[in-house]
Backbone as numpy.savetxt, mean C-alpha at the origin, in Angstrom:
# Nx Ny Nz CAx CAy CAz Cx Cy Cz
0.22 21.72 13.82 0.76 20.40 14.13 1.67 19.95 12.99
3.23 20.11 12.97 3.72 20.02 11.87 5.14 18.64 12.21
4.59 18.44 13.63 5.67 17.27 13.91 5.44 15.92 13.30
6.30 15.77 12.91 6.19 14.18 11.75 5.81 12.80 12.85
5.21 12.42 12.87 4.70 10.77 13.28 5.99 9.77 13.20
6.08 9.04 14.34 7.23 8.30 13.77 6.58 7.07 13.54
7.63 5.83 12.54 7.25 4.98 11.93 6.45 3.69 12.66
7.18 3.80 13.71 6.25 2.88 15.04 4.78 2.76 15.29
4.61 4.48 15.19 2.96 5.19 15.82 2.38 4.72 14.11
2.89 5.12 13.29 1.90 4.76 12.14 1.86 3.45 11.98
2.49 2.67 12.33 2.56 1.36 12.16 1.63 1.00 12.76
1.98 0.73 14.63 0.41 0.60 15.33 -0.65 0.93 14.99
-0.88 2.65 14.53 -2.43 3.03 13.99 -2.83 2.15 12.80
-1.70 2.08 11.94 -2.48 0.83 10.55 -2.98 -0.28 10.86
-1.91 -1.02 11.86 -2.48 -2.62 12.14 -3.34 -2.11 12.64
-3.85 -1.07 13.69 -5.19 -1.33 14.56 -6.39 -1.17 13.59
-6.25 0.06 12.64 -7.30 -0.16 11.23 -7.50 -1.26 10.83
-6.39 -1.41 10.30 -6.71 -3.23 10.02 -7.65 -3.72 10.14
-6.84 -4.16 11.65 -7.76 -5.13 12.65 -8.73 -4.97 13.25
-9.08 -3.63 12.94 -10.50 -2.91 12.91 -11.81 -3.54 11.97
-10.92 -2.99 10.29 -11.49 -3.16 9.14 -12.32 -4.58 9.15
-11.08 -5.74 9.65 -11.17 -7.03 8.95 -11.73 -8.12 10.48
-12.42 -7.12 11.51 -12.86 -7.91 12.64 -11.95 -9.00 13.31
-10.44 -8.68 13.85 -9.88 -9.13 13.86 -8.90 -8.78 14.96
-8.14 -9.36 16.20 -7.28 -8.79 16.93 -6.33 -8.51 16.90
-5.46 -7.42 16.76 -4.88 -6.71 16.41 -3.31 -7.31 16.77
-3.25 -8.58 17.39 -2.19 -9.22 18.16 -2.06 -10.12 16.22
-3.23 -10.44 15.21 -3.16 -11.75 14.85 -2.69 -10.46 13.29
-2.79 -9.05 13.00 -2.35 -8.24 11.94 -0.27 -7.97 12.20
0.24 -8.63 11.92 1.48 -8.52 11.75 2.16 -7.36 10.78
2.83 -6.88 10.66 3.05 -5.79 9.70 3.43 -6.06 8.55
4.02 -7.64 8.40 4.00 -8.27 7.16 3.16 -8.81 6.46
2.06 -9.43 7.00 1.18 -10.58 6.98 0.09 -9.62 5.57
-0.13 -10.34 4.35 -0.63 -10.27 3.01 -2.12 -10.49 3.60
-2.45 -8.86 3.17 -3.88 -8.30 3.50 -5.04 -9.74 3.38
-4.29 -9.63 1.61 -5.64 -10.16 0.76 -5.75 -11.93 1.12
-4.21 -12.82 1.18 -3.94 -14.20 1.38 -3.86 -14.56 2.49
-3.72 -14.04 3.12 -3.38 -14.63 4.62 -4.22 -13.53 5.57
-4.74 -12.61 5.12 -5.58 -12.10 6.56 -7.43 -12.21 5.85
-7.49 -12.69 4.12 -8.91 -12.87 3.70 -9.64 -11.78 3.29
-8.77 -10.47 3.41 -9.31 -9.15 2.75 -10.05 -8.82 1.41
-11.18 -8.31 1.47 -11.46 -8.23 0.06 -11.61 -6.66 -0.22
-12.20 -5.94 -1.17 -12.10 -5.35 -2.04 -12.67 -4.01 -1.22
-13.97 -4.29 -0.62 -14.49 -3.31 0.59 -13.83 -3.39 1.63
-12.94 -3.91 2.28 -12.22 -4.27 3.21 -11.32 -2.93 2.78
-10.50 -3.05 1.64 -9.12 -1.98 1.55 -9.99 -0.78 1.21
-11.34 -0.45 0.78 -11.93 0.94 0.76 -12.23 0.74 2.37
-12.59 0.49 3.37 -12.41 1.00 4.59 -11.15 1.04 5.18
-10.64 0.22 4.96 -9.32 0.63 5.64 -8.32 2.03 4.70
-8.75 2.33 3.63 -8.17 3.30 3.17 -8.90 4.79 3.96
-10.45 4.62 3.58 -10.88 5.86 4.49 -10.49 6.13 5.65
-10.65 5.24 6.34 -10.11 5.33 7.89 -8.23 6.22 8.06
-7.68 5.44 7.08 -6.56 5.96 7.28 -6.72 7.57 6.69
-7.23 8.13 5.48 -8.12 9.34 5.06 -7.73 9.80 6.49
-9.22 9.66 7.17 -9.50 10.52 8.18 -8.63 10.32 9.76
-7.87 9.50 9.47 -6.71 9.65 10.85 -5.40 10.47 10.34
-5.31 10.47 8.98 -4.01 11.62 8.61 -4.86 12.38 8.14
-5.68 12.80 7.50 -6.27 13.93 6.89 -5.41 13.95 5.51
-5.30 12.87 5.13 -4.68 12.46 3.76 -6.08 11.94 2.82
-5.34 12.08 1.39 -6.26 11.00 0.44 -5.61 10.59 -0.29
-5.74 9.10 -1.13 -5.68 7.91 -1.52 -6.48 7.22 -2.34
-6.05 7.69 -3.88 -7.20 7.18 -4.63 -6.46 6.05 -5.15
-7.13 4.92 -5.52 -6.64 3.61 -6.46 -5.90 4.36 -7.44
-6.04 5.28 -8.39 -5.50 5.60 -9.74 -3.86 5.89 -9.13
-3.97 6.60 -7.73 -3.02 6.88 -7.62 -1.97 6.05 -6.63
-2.57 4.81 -6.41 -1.65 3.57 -6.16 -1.39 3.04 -7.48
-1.98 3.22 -8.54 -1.07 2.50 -9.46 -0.78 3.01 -10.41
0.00 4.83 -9.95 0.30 5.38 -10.91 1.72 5.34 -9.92
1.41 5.64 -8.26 3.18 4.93 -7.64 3.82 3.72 -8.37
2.65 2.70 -8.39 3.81 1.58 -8.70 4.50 1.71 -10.25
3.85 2.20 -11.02 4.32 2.56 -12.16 5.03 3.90 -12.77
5.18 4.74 -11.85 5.91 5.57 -11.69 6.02 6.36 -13.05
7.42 6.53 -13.75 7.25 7.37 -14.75 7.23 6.63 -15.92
7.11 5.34 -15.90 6.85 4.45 -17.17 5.69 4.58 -17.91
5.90 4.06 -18.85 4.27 4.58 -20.02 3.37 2.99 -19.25
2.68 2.98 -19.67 1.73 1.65 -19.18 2.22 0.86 -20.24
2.44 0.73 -21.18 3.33 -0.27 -22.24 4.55 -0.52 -21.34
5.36 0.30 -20.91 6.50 -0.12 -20.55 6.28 -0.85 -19.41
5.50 -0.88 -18.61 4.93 -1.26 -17.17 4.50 -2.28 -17.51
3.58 -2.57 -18.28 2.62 -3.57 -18.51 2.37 -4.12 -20.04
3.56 -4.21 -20.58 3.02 -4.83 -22.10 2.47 -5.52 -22.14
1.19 -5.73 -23.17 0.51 -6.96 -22.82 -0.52 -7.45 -21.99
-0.70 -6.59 -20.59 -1.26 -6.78 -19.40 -0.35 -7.35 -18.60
1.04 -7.44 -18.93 1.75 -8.25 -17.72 3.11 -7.51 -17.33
3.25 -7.13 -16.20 3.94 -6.70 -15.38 5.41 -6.72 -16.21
6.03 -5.65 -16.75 7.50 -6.14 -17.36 8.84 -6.34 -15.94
9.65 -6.83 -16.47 10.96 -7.02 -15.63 11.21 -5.79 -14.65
10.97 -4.47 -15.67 11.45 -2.85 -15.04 10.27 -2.83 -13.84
8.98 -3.24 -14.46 8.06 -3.25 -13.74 8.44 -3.72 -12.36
8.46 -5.15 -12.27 8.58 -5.67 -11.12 9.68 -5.22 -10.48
10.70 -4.83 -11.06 11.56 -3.90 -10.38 11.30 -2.65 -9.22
10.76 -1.97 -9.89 9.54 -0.72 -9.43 9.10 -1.27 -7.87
8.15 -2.20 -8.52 7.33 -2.81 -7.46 8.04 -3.35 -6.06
9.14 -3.45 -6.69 10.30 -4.58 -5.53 11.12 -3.84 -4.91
11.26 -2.14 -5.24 11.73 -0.96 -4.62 10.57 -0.15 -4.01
9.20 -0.46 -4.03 8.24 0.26 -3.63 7.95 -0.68 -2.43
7.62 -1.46 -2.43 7.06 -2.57 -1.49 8.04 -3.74 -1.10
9.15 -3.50 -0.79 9.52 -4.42 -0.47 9.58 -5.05 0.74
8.32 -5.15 1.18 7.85 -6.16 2.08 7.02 -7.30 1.25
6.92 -7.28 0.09 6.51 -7.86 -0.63 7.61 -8.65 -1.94
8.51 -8.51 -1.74 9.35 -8.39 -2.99 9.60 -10.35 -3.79
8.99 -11.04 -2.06 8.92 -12.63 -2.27 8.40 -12.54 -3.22
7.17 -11.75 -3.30 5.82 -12.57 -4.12 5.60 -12.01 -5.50
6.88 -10.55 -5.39 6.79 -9.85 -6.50 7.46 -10.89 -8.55
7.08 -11.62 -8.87 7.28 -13.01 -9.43 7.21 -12.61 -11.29
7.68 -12.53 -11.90 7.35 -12.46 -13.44 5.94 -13.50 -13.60
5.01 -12.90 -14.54 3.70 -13.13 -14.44 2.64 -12.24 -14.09
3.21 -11.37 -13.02 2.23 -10.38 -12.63 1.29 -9.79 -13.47
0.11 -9.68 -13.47 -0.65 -8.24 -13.92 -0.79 -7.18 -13.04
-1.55 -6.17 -13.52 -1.89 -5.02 -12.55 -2.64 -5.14 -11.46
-3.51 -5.89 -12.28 -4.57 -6.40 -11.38 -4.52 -7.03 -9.72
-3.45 -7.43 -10.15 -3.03 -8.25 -8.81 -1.87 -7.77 -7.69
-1.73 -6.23 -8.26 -0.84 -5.70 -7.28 -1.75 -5.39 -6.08
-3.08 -5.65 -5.72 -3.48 -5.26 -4.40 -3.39 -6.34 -3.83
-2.88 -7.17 -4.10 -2.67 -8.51 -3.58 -1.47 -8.82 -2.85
-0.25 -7.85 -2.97 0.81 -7.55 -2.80 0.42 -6.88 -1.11
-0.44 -6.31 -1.26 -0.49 -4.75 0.21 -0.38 -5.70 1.63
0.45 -5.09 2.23 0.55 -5.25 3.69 0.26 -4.71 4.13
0.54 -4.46 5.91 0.31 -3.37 6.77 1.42 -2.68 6.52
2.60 -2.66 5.94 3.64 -1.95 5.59 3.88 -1.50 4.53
2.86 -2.12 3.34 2.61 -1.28 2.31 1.62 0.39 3.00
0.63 0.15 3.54 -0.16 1.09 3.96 0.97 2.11 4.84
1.76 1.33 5.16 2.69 2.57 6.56 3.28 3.41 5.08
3.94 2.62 4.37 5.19 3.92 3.72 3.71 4.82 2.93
2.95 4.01 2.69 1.90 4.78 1.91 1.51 6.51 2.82
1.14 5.94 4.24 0.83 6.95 5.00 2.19 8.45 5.17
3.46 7.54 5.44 4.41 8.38 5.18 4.56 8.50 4.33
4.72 8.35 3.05 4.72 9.33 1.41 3.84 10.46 1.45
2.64 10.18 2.06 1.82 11.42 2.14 2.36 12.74 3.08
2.46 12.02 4.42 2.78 13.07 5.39 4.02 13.61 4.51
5.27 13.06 3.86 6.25 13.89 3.63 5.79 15.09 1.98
5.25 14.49 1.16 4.04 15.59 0.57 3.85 16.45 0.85
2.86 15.98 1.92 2.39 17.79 3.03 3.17 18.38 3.11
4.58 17.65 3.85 5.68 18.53 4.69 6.42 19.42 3.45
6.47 18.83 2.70 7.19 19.65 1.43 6.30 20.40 0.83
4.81 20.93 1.24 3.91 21.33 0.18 3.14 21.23 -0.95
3.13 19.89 -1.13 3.04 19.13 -2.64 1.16 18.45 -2.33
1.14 18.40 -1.06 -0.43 17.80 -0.90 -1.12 18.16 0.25
C-alpha cells in the first residue's frame, strides 16, 4: 500500500480522532479550532489522540520529537534563550504551523507550544510522516 492519502482523508480521519478523543461531534472539531483553548483539551487528551493517530498510519510520534520539529536545527539557546521562545524561534514556529501563526506572539515558552496544536497541526504532522516513509527515512 504505497499510495499517498490525500490531505482531505487525513484531515477527516484527525477531526474524527479528535472528536473521538475529546467526546465531542465531529461537526463542532473545525480544522482550525485550538485543541487546548477552545476545544478544553488536556494533556491525556493529546496522548490519545496521538496513539490513535499511531495506529491509523502505523506512524510514531514522540513529544521529544515535536519539539525537536519546532526547533529544528537551532541549539535550544538559540530557540529558547532564557526559556523564551527567540524571534528565529517564533519564526520556525510560524513556518511550521501556520494555522497558528495569530497566536504565535513574542513571550512564548516551550512549554506552551502544545497550546498552539490544531487539527491541522496533527494533519501536516501525519503527512511529514507518511512522506518519511515514502522516502525511506521512517
Amino acid at each position: 500500500m504505497n499510495a499517498a492519502v490525500n490531505p482531505q482523508e487525513i484531515e477527516s480521519a484527525v477531526r474524527a480522532i479528535v472528536a473521538e478523543s475529546l467526546a465531542m461531534d465531529v461537526a463542532d472539531v473545525s480544522p482550525t479550532v485550538s485543541l487546548i483553548e477552545e476545544l478544553g483539551a488536556e494533556s491525556l487528551d493529546f496522548l490519545d489522540i496521538v496513539f490513535k493517530l499511531e495506529r491509523t498510519y502505523s506512524i510514531q510520534i514522540t513529544r521529544g520529537e515535536l519539539e525537536r520539529a519546532a526547533r529544528g536545527d537551532m541549539t535550544d539557546e538559540q530557540f529558547a534563550p532564557g526559556g523564551v521562545i527567540s524571534e528565529a524561534g517564533l519564526a520556525r514556529l510560524r513556518e511550521l504551523m501556520p494555522e497558528a501563526a495569530a497566536h504565535i506572539k513574542p513571550g512564548l515558552h516551550p512549554a506552551q507550544i502544545l497550546s498552539l496544536f490544531t487539527v491541522q497541526t496533527f494533519v501536516h504532522l501525519v503527512m511529514g510522516k507518511q512522506e518519511q516513509r515514502a522516502r525511506g527515512e521512517g
